[in-house]
C-alpha positions, 0 to 999 in steps of 0.5 A: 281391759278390766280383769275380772275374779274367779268369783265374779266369772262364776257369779256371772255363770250363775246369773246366766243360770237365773240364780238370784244371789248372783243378780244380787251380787251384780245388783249391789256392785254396781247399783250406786255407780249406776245411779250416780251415773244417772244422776250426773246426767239428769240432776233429778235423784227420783227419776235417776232412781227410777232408770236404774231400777230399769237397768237393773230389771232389763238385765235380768229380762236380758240375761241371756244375752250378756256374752260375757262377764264385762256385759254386765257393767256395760249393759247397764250403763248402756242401757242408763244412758240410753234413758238419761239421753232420751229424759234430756231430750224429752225435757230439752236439757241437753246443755247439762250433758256437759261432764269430762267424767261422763264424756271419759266413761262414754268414749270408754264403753264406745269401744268395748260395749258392741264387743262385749254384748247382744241384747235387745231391751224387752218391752215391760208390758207383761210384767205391768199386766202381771203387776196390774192384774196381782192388784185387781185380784186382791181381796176387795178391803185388801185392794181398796186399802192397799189402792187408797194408800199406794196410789192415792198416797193417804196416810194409814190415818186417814185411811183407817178414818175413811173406812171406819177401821183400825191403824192396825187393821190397815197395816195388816192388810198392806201387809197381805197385799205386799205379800201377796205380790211377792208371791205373785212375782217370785217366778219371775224376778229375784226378791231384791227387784220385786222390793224395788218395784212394789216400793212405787206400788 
């Protein structure tokens, strides 16, 4: 079994306690292991991008349960796993589940992982319904600029074009939005998710 530090045992701890320095910790150990454990599995970077991303925001909704300092690692590739088998199942590509090196680290989280940790991965809806309604109540130019840019993928061009304003006054408006997401989301989530998330905002 894994030895782990007097330091990440107390990053551990910490993260327990909601700091988000310790996430931060956890979340720039592991966070390219994930991502190319997923890519391995899916061949697909964007979509493997998007479960870890997952992993990592279910593992702060699910602090409290890890046990233990080796919960960590386990709980997020348990959870990219579980993701990446149901994406090849959806998309009826199990032949490409054919890596030793994943088999190796499956039958090697298949005997530590229901020892290690206790978790139940939490439905997402209320924090979409916070991302949701943070947008809807933008100040209406504000919205419609950062909805034109974000969700209909114009360029700050265009947009400045379509509404009769300058680049600059789009860019200032994106950049109240963003801010004013951040702020929404700062109780719930450390600042390293809430970048993740509103980078597919």
């Amino acid at each position: 079994m894994k030895a782990y530090s007097r330091t990440e045992i107390l990053h551990f701890k910490n993260l327990k306690a909601g700091n988000e320095k310790a996430f931060e910790y956890f979340f720039n150990t592991y966070y390219n292991h994930i991502l190319g454990f997923c890519i391995q599995f899916i061949y697909d970077k964007p979509q493997a991008s998007g479960i870890t991303q997952d992993a990592f925001l279910n593992l702060w909704l699910n602090k409290d349960k890890i046990e233990k300092v080796s919960g960590v690692e386990s709980f997020l590739y348990t959870y990219a796993k579980s993701k990446c088998l149901n994406a090849i199942r959806h998309n009826e590509v199990k032949e490409r589940y054919k890596s030793k090196t994943l088999n190796e680290k499956e039958r090697e989280l298949d005997f530590d992982i229901l020892n290690s940790i206790n978790f139940d991965t939490l439905a997402l809806s209320e924090l979409e319904d916070l991302i949701s309604e943070s947008i809807e109540n933008l100040p209406e130019k504000t919205k419609v600029i950062f909805l034109k840019k974000r969700f209909e993928n114009k360029k700050n061009q265009d947009i400045a074009n379509e509404l009769n304003v300058t680049v600059k006054t789009v860019e200032a408006h994106m950049t109240k939005a963003l801010k004013i997401l951040r702020l929404n989301l700062s109780d719930y989530l450390p600042l390293v998710l809430i970048t993740l998330i509103l980078s597919k905002y």
